[in-house]
C-alpha positions in Angstrom: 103.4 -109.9 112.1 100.7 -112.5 113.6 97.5 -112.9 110.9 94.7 -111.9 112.2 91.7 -114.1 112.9 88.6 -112.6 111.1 85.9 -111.6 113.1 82.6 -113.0 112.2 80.1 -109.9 112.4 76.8 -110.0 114.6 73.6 -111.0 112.8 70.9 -109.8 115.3 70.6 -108.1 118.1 67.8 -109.3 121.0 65.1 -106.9 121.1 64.8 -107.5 124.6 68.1 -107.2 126.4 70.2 -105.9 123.0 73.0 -108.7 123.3 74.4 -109.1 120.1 74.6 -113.0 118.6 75.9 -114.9 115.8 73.2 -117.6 115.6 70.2 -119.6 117.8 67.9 -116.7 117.8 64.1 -117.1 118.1 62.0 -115.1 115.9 58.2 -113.9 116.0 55.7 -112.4 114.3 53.5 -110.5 116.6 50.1 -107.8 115.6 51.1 -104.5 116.6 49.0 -101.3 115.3 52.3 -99.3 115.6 54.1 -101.3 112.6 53.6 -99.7 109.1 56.1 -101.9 106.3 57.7 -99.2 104.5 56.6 -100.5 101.0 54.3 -103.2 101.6 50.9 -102.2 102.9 50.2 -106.3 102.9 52.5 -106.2 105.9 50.6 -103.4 107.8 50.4 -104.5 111.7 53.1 -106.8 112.1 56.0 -106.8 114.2 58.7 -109.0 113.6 60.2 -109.9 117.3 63.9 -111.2 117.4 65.4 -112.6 120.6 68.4 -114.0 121.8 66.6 -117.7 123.3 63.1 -118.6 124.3 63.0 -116.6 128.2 63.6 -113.5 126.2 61.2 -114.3 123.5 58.7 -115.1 125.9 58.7 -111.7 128.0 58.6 -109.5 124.4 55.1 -111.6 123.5 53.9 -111.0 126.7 54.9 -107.2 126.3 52.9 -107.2 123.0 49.9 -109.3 124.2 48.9 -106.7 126.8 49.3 -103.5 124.4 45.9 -102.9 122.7 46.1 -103.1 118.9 44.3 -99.2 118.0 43.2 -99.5 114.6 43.5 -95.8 114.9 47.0 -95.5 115.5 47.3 -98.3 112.4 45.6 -95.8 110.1 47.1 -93.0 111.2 50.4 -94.9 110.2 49.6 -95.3 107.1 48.7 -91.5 106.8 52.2 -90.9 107.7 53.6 -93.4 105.0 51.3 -91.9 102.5 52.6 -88.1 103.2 56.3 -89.4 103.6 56.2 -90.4 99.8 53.7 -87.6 98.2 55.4 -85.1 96.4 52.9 -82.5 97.8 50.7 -82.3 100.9 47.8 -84.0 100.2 43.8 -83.3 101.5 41.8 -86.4 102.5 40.3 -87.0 99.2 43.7 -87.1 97.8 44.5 -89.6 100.6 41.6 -91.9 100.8 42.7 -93.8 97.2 46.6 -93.7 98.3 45.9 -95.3 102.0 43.4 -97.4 101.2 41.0 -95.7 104.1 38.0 -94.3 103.6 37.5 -90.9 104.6 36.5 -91.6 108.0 38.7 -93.9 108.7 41.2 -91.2 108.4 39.5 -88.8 110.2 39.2 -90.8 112.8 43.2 -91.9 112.4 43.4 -87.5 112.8 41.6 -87.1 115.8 43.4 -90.2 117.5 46.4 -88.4 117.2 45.1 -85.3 118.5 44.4 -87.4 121.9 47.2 -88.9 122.0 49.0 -85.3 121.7 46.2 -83.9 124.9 47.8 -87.1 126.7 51.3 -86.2 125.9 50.9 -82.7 127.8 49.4 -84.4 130.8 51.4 -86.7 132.3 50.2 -89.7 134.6 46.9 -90.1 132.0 46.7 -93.1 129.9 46.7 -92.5 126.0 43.5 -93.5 124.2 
């Protein structure tokens, strides 16, 4: 029986084409209001970018330059990482220490998603 040659496993996959490579990526860092770390709050609205060579990385920043960073959607984020690890539903009071936002901030975070929800039933309208 012939040995078989091991096979060296991908390390990263281009986030703009989804080729598969072993090394000579290009990496970013870009702002992006729709990033929440899981853990680190510190990390909050930043978008690591991985690509395959420069062309690639290039179109992804571009991509990211025109979308508008929402410090809405940020906050409204956060909400979600917040709930995701409570043990119980929380009211904003209960959230405002655990997020970090005041209490506006997270009602404003509320009714961005309620726009954005309007815009999802109506199709051809931008989003707020």
């Amino acid at each position: 029986m012939a040995e078989r040659e091991a096979v060296q496993e991908p390390v990263e996959l281009c986030d703009w084409c989804g080729r598969l490579w072993y090394d000579g990526g290009v990496l970013a860092i870009v702002r992006d209001s729709s990033a929440v770390h899981a853990t680190d709050p510190a990390k909050d609205g930043m978008r690591l970018l991985v690509a395959c060579g420069g062309e690639h990385l290039g179109a992804l920043l571009e991509r990211y330059r025109q979308r508008p960073f929402v410090e809405e959607e940020l906050w409204s984020w956060q909400i979600v990482r917040a709930l995701s690890a409570a043990p119980h539903d929380m009211t904003v009071e209960e959230l405002s220490p655990v997020t970090g936002l005041t209490t506006p901030q997270i009602h404003r975070a509320l009714a961005w998603r309620d726009e954005c929800a309007l815009h999802a039933d109506r199709p051809g309208q931008d989003p707020p």
